[in-house]
N, C-alpha and C positions, 0 to 999 in steps of 0.2 A: 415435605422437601426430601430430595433422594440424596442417598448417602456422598461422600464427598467422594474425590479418588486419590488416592494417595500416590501422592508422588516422588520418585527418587530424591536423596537427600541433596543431590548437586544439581536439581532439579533446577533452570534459569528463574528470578523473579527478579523486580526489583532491589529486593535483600542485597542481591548480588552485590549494583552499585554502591548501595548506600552501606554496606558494612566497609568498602572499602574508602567510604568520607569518615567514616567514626576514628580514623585511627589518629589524625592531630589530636584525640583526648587525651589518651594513652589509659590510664586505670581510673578516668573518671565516669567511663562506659564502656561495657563490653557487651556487642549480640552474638549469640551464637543459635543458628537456627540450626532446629531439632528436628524439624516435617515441614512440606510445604503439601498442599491441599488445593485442587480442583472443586468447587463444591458449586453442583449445579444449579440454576436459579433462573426469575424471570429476569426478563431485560431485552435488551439489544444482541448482546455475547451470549447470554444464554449461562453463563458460568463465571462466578466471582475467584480469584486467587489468593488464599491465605498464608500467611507461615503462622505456624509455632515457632517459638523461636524464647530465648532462656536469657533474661536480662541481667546484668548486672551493673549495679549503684552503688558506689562505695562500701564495697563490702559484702551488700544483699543482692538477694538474687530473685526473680522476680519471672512466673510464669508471664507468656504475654501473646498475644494473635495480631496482627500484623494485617491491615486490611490496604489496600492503596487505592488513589486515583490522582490522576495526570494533573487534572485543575481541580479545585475544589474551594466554593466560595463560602460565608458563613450563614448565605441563603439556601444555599445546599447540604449544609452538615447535618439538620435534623434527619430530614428521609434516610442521609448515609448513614449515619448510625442507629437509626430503626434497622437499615435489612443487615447490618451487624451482628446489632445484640441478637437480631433472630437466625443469622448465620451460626451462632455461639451456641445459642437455645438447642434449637433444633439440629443441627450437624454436627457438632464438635462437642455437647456438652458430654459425652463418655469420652472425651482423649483426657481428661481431667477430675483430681480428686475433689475439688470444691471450686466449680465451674464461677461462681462467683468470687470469688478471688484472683481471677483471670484478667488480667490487665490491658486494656484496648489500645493499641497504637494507631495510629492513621500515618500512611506516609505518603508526602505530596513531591511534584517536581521542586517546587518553593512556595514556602509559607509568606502569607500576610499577618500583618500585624491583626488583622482584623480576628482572619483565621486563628492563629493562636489565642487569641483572647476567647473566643466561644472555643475552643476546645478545653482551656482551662475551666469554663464554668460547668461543661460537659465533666470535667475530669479524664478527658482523654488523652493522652500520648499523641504527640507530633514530632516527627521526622521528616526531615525533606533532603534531597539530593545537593542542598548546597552545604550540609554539615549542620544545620539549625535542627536544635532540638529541644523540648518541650515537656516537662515532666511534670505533674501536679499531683502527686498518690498523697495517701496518707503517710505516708512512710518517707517519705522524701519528694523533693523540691528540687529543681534542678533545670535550667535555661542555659542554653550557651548560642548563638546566634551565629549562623554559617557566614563564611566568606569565599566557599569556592563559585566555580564559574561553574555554571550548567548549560546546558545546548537546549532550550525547550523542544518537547517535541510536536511533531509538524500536524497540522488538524489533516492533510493530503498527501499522502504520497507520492513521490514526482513521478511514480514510475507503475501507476496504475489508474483507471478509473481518468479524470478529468485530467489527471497527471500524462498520460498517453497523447491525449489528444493537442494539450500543448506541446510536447514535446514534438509530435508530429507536425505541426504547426510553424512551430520555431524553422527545424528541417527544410521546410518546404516555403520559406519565407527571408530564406539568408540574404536574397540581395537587397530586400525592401524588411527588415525589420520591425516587428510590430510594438507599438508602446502597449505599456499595463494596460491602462483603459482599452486601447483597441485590441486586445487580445481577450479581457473579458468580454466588448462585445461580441467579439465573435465565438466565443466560446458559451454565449448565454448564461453566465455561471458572476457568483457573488465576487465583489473584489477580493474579499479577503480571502475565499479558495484560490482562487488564481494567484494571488502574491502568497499564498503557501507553498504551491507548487513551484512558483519563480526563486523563491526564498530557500528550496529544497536543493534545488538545482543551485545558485549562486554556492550554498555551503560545500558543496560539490566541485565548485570551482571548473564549471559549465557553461555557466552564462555570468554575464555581466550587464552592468544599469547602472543609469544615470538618472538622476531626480527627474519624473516627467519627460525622460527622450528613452530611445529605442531598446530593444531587451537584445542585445548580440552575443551569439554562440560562441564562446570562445576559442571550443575544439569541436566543428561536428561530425567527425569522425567517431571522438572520444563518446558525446552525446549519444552517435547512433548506439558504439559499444554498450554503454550502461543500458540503452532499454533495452538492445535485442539480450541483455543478459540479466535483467532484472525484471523486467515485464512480465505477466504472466502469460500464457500458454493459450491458445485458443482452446475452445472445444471442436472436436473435429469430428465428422461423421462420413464416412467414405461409401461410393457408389461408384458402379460399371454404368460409365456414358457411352454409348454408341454410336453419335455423333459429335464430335469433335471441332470441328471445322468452324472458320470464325464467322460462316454465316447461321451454322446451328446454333451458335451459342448466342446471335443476336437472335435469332428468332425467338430463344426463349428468354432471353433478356424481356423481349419486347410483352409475351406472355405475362411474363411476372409484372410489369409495368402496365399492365391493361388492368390488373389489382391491387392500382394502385402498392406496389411494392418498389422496391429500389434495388439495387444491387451493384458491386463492383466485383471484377473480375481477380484474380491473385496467382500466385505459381507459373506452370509453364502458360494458362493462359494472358498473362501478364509480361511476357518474353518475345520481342521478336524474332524471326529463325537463326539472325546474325547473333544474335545475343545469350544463346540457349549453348553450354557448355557440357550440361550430364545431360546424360539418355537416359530417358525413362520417367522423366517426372510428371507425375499427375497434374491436374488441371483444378484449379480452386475457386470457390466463389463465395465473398460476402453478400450476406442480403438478409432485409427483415423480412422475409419475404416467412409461411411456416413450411417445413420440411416437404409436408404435402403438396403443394403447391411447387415447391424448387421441382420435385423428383417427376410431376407429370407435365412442369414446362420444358426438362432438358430429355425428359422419357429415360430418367433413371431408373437401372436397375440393383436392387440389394445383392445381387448376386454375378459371378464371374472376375474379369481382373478388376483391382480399384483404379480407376485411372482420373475420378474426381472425388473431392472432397468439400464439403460446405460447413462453413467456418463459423462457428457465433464466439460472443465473448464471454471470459470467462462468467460466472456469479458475481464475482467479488469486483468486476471490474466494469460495473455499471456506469453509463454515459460516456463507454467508448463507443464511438460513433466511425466506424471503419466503413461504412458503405460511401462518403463523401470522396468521390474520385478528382483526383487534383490532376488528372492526366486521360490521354485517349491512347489507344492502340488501333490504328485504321478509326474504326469506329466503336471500337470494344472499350469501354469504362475498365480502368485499371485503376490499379492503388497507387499509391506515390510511389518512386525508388527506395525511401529509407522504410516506409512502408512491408515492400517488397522483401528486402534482405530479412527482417526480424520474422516475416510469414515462414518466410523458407529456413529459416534457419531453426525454427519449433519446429519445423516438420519432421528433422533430421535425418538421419543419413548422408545419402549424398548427396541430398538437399543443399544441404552446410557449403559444400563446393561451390553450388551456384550462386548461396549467399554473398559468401567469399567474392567470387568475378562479379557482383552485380553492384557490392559496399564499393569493389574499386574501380568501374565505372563511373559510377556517383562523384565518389571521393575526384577523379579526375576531372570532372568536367563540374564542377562548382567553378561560380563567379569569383574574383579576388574580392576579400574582402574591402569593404568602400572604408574612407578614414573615418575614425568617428570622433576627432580632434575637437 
């Protein structure tokens, strides 16, 4: 296993939190973290976070490592404290003078009853973010059972990956409003992703629902604001096109649809003449189409002015599906309007401007909203 990385002492973990629920004890517990640690590993992340951290018990004091997870069941605590103990073994057993002496905590969002009962036969430490805490050493014994309120966190982000797509959705559906169900079908995706994402947004104070009727925007101005500002960033790779024109661009439309590919169009080519405020702005395209393929149906070149650019989505932001055109230009597949503003506005400069004139467009010409009494 490769060495851990150490990290600054104000370094964020969850410690953060949870020291600041320890304080209704007052001198029945005290943490004070010493180190926080990166230490790299297999998995999904690739790297587990620890603290050291220097406990104190009525009086004693007590070395301790700090290991966390979000959920954590009593089906799941053997594996977790296998890659543990060998976290401790193997990477951290020089931070200490008798590495066996070393006290294991585990800290969850909220503990079960269940959980704590196999962590006492483990002999581990448990801490959760509602103030419940769990002590079984040799040395002392010690249970106090939390009352604060926690916010669990969300298995989705509202504001990336499947999060995107509803959002977009939502946007593009004001006047006819979709229910839960019909928004996972259309989204392809499990219930319970989709009402994390609806659930993300509602605590947001976003969207709004009623038991089994319609999911309505409450602000979608507000809505656009947070993704075009929280969303992440396409990836973007520029080229000198030499034809422009909206019949070049169908033609190679039509190319890349002859390979079986898809694509929607973004930026100035997404702008009709009346609607185009900055000079200057390049010409964009979604598409699954691969790079090779885009650059010998538009006859891009790597070289000269950049006047296009072809868009994928981030890594991280897997089953955004941006090639689905909710609109026509002439005959040019475009993105949606609230689509549009978040393109241009990552694209930046003076981009942003035309963001800007195209958000209050939109904003303008939305339907009132219908009662939902």
């Amino acid at each position: 296993m490769r060495q851990p990385r150490r990290m600054s002492a104000d370094w964020p973990t969850p410690l953060s939190g949870l020291r600041r629920s320890t304080r209704p004890w007052g001198d029945v517990l005290h943490l004070e973290r010493a180190q926080a640690f990166v230490v790299p590993t297999r998995g999904r992340t690739g790297r587990v976070v620890v603290d050291e951290v220097q406990l104190e018990v009525g009086g004693r004091r007590f070395q301790a490592v700090t290991a966390y997870a979000s959920r954590l069941n009593p089906a799941l605590l053997p594996p977790f404290l296998e890659r543990f103990s060998r976290i401790l073994r193997e990477s951290l057993a020089n931070r200490f003078e008798s590495p066996a002496e070393v006290r294991r905590l585990v800290v969850v969002e909220r503990a079960s009853p269940s959980l704590l009962d196999a962590c006492r036969r483990e002999r581990v430490g448990v801490l959760d973010l509602t103030g419940t805490v769990s002590l079984d050493f040799p040395e002392v014994v010690i249970r106090v059972k939390g009352e604060r309120r926690v916010q669990r966190r969300l298995r989705v982000s509202p504001y990336s990956g499947l999060g995107v797509r509803v959002i977009r959705s939502l946007l593009t559906t004001l006047a006819e409003p979709p229910t839960l169900n019909e928004l996972r079908s259309q989204m392809h995706a499990s219930y319970s992703s989709v009402w994390s994402v609806i659930a993300g947004l509602e605590r947001d104070g976003l969207v709004t629902r009623r038991r089994a009727g319609p999911l309505w925007v409450v602000d979608p101005r507000a809505l656009l604001s947070q993704w075009r500002e929280r969303g992440l960033a396409p990836i973007r790779e520029g080229f000198y096109c030499p034809k422009t024109s909206a019949q070049a661009l169908l033609a190679g439309l039509a190319t890349l649809r002859a390979s079986r590919a898809d694509a929607v169009f973004t930026y100035r080519s997404a702008l009709a003449d009346g609607e185009v405020t900055v000079a200057g702005l390049p010409h964009g395209l979604w598409s699954t189409a691969s790079t090779d393929l885009i650059v010998r149906a538009f006859e891009l070149r790597p070289t000269g002015p950049t006047n296009f650019y072809v868009l994928r989505e981030p890594v991280e932001q897997r089953g955004f599906d941006a090639t689905v055109a909710t609109r026509t230009l002439g005959a040019l597949p475009i993105v949606s309007a609230p689509q549009l503003v978040v393109d241009l506005h990552h694209a930046g400069d003076r981009a942003r401007e035309q963001a800007a004139a195209v958000a209050d467009t939109w904003w303008k010409a939305l339907p009132p909203r219908p009662l939902n009494d």
